[in-house]
matplotlib code that plots the C-alpha trace (Angstrom):
import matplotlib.pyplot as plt

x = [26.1, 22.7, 22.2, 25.3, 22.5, 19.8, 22.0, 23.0, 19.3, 18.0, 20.9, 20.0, 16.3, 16.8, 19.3, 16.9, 13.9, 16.3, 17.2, 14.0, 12.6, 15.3, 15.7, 12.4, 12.5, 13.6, 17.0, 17.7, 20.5, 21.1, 24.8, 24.2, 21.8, 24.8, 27.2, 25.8, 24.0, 28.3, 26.9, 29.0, 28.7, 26.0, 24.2, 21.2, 20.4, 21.1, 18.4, 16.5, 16.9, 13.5, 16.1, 15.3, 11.5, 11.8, 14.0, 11.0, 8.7, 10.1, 10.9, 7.5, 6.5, 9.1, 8.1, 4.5, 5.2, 6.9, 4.6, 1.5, 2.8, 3.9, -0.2, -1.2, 0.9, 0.0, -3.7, -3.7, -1.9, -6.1, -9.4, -11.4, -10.4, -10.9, -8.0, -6.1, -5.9, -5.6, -2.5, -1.2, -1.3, -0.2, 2.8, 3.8, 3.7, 6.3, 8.5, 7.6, 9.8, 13.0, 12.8, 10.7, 11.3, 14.4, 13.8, 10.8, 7.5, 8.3, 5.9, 4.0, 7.4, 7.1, 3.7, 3.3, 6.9, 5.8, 1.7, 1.1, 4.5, 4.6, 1.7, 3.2, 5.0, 1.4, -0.2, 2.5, 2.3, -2.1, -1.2, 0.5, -2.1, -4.6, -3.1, -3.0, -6.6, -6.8, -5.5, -7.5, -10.6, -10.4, -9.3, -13.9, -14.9, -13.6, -15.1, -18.5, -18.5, -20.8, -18.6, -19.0, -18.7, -15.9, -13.8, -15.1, -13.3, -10.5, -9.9, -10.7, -8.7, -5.6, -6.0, -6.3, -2.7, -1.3, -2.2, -1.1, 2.3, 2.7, 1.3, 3.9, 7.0, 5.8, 5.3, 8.3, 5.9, 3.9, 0.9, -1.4, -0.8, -1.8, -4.5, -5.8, -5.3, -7.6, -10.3, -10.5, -12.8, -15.6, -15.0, -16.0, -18.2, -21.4, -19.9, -20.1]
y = [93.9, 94.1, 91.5, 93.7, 97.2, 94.8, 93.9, 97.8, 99.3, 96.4, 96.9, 100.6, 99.7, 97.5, 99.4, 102.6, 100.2, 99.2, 103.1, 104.2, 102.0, 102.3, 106.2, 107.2, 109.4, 112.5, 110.7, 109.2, 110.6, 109.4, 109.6, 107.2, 105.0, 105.0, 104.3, 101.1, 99.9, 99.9, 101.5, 103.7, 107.2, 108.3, 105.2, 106.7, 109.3, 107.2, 104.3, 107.2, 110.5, 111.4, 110.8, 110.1, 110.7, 108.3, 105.6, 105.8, 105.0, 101.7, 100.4, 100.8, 99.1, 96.5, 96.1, 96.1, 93.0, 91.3, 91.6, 91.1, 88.0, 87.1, 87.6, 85.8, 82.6, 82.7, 83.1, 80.2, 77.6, 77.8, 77.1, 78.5, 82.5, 83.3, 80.6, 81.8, 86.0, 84.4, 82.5, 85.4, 87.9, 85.1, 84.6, 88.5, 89.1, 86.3, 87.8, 91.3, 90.5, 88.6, 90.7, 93.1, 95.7, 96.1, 96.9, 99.2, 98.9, 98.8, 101.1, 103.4, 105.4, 106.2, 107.0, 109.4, 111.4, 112.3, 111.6, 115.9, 116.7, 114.1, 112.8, 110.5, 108.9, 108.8, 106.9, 104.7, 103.8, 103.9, 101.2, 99.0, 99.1, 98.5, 95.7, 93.8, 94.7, 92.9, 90.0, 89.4, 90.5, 87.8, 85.1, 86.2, 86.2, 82.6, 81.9, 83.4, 86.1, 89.5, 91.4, 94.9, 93.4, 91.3, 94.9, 96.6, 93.7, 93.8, 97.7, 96.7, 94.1, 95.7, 98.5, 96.6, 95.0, 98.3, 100.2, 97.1, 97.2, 101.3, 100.4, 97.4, 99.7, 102.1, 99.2, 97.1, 94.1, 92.3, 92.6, 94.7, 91.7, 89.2, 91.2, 91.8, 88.0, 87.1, 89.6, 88.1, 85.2, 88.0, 90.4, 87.6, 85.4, 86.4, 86.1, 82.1]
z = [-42.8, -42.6, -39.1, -37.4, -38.4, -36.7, -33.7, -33.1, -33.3, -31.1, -28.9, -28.7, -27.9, -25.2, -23.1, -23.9, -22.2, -19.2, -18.6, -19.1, -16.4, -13.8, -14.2, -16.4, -19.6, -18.6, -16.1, -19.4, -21.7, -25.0, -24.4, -21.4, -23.7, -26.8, -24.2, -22.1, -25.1, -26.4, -30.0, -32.4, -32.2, -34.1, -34.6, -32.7, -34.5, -37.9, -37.0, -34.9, -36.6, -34.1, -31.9, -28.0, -28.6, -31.4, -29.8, -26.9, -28.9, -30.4, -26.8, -25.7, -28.8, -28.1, -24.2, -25.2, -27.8, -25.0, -22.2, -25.1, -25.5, -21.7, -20.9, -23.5, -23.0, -19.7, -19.9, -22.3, -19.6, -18.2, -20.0, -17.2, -17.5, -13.3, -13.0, -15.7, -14.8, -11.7, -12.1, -14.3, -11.9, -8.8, -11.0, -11.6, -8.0, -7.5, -10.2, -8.8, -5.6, -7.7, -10.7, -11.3, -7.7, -9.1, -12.5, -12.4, -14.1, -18.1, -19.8, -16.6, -16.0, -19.8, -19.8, -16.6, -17.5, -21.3, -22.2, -21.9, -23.8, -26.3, -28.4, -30.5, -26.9, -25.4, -28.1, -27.9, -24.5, -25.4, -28.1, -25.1, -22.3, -24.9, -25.9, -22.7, -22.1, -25.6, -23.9, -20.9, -23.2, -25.0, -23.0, -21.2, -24.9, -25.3, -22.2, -23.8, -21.8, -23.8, -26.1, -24.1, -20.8, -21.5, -23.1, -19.9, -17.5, -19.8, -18.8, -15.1, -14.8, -16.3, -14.0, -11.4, -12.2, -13.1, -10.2, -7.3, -9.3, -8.1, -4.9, -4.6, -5.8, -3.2, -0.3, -1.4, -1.4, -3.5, -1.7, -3.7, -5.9, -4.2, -3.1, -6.9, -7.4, -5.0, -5.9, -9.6, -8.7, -6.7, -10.0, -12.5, -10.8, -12.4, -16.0, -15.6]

ax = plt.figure().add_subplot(projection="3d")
ax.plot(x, y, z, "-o")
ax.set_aspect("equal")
plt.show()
């Protein structure tokens, strides 16, 4: 009984994820969300009672975990930390034009609909860009790069990413990728 509870509230959460990047928060209905995600009635609002707000919330937490975890297993395929964010962000902009153009960015839609209506849905999505910044952080600290440096590339370098996937949804290319890619070796070339 209990996996079949499991299997409905991650059901719920994933299509809410999907929906929410394809159509953002507010083009989102949680009749839509209970209806593609092929849930019982109710079943929302019993492992959500916060309901949509709620549900929010645990995708970006789930997308967040997900992409956390995408960075980091990337970043450690390199020692050297200019060839690894490198790669990473060389490999998201060949995804970007297979996967990602069609499925929108995972946790910005979120974010820019709801962080001045919903404080709880702005920490969440706070939560998740710190996170990556986390990642990329401390793949310079392993590389002994200082402390405070190393958190300030960690916020540059996940703008950086953030910012060339709106400009590549608004140029249908990956481009501004590529182009981010190539700056990382001038951005951390005095950190060696």
């Amino acid at each position: 009984m209990k996996s079949k509870k499991m299997n409905t509230k991650e059901k719920l959460i994933q299509t809410a994820s999907r929906l929410f990047q394809l159509q953002g928060y507010h083009g989102t209905g949680v009749k839509q969300i209970v209806e593609e995600s092929h849930s019982p009635k109710g079943s929302l609002y019993y492992y959500f009672p916060g309901g949509k707000e709620q549900l929010a919330i645990e995708s970006v937490y789930a997308t967040a975990q997900f992409i956390r975890i995408n960075i980091q297993e990337n970043l450690n395929k390199e020692d050297d930390p200019t060839k690894a964010i490198q790669s990473f962000i060389y490999k998201i902009a060949e995804i970007f034009q297979k996967q990602f153009r069609l499925e929108g960015v995972p946790i910005a839609s979120v974010a820019l609909e709801t962080s001045l209506i919903s404080e709880p849905l702005r920490k969440a999505c706070q939560e998740a860009y710190i996170s990556f910044q986390h990642q990329f952080t401390e793949k310079l600290i392993q590389a002994k790069v200082a402390q405070n440096r190393a958190c300030e590339l960690g916020i540059v370098i996940n703008s950086m990413i953030e910012g060339a996937f709106l400009l590549s949804f608004t140029m249908d290319s990956a481009e501004p990728l590529l182009l981010v890619a190539e700056q990382i070796p001038l951005l951390l070339q005095q950190c060696h």
